[in-house]
C-alpha positions in Angstrom: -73.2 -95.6 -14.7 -71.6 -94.7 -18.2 -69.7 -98.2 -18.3 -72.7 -100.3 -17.1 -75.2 -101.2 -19.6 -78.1 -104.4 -19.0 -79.1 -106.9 -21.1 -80.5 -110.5 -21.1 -79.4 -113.3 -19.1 -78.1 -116.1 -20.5 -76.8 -119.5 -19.6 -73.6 -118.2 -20.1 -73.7 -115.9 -17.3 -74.5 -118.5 -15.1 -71.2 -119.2 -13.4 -71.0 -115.0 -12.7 -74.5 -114.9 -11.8 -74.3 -118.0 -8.9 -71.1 -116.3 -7.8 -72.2 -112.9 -7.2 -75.6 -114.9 -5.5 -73.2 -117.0 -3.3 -71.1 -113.7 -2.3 -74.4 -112.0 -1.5 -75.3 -114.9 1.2 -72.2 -114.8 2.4 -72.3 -111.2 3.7 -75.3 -112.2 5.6 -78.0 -109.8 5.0 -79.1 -110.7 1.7 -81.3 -113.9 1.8 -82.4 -116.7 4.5 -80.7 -118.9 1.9 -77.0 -119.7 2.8 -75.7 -121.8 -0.3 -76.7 -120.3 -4.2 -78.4 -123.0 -6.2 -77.5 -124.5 -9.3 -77.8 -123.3 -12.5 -80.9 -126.0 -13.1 -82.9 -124.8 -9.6 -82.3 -121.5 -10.4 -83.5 -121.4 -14.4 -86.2 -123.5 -13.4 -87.5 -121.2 -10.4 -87.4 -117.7 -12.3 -89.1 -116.1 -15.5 -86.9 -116.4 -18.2 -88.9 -113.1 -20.2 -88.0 -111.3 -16.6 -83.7 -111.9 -16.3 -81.0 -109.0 -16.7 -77.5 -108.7 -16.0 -75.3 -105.8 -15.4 -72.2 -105.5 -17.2 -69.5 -103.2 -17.0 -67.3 -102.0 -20.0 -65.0 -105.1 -20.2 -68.5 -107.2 -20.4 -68.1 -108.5 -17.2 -71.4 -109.1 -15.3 -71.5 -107.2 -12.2 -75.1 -108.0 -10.9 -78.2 -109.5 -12.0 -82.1 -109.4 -11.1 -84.4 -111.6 -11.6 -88.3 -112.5 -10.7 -90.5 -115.4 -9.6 -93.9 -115.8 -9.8 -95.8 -115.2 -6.7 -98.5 -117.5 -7.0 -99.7 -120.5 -9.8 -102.9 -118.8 -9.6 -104.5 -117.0 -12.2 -105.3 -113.8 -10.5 -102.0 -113.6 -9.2 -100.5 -113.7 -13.0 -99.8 -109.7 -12.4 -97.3 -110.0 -9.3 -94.1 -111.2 -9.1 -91.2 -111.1 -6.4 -87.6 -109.9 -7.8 -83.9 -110.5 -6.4 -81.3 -108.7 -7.1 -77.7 -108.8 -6.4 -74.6 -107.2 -7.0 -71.1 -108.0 -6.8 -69.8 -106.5 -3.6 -66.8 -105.4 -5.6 -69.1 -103.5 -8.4 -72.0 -102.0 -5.2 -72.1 -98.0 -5.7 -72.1 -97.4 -9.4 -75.7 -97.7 -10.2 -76.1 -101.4 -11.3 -78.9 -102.3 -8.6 -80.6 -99.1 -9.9 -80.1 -100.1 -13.8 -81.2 -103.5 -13.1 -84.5 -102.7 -11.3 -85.1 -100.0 -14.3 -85.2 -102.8 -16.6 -87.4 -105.6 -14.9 -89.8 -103.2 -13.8 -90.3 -101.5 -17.8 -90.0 -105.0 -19.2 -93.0 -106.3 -16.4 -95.0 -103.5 -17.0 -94.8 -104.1 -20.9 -95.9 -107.5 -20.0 -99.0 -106.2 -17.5 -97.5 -107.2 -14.6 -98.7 -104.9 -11.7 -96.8 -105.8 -9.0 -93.1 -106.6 -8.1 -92.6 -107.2 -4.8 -89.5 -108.3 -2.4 -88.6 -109.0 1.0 -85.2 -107.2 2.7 -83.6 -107.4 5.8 -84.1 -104.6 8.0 -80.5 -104.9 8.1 -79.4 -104.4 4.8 -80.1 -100.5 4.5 -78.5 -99.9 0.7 -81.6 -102.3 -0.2 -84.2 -100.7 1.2 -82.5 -96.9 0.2 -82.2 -98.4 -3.5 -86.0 -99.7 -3.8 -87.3 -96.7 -2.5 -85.8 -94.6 -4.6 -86.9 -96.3 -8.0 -90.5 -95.9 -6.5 -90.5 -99.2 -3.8 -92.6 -98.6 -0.9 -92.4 -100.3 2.6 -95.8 -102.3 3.4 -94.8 -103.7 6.8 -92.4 -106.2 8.7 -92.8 -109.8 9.2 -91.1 -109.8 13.0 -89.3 -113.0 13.3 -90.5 -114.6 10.1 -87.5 -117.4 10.0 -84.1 -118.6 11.5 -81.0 -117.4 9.7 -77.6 -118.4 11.1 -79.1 -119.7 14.1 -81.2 -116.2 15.0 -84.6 -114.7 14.2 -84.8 -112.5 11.5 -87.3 -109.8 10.3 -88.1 -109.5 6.8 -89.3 -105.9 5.5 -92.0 -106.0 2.4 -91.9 -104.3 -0.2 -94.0 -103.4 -3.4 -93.7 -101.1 -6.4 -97.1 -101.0 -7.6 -97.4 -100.2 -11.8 -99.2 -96.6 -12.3 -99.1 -97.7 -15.7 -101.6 -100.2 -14.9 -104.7 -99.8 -13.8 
């Protein structure tokens, strides 16, 4: 993790940011979405006060995180849902780690008691990485959507603030 450092997202990183996205759908266990969206759809769906990319020593982003609101409603203004991705070349050097460090102290500055994220059973390195920065498991939507042409479970997840009470 000495060459990686986080900071902001920016517009600029868009191009690295939809790739690494795109190269997460195409291995297949990342999302039930199959094409990354633009730059527009995706500034428009995510909190711009909750974005962070990874970069390694050259300044190259090698993964990013983001979150969503949950809900429009106001007692839902504390829970959000995060993605993250890393480049598939970069996985195993503590970006996914780095990157949920940051969006979870910048959300709890913010009061934000929630984060919260749906994983494929499949994809074990995501499941092993959220639990480990204090994620825990709260159940399994069994057959939840069609991905590929198949059912697919989606395990829930939620890192609760202790800061927040």
């Amino acid at each position: 993790m000495v060459d990686l450092t986080v900071r902001p997202m920016t517009a600029d990183d868009a191009n690295r940011v939809l790739a690494i996205y795109q190269a997460g759908l195409d291995g297949g266990h990342a999302s039930f979405e199959t094409t990354a969206p633009t730059w527009a759809a995706f500034d428009a769906g995510k909190l711009p006060a909750y974005r962070f990319v990874a970069v390694d020593g050259d300044d190259r982003v090698i993964g990013w995180i983001a979150v969503s609101p949950t809900s429009t409603r106001a007692v839902y203004a504390g829970v959000v849902e995060h993605s993250v991705y890393v480049d598939p070349a970069a996985q195993g050097r503590g970006a996914g780690r780095l990157l949920l460090d940051a969006v979870i102290a910048s959300s709890e500055a913010a009061g934000i008691w929630t984060i919260q994220s749906g994983v494929f059973p499949e994809n074990t390195a995501s499941l092993a990485l959220h639990q480990r920065a204090g994620f825990r498991i709260i159940g399994t939507r069994e057959r939840v959507g069609r991905h590929h042409g198949r059912w697919r479970d989606v395990v829930l997840l939620e890192r609760r603030s202790p800061a927040i009470t």
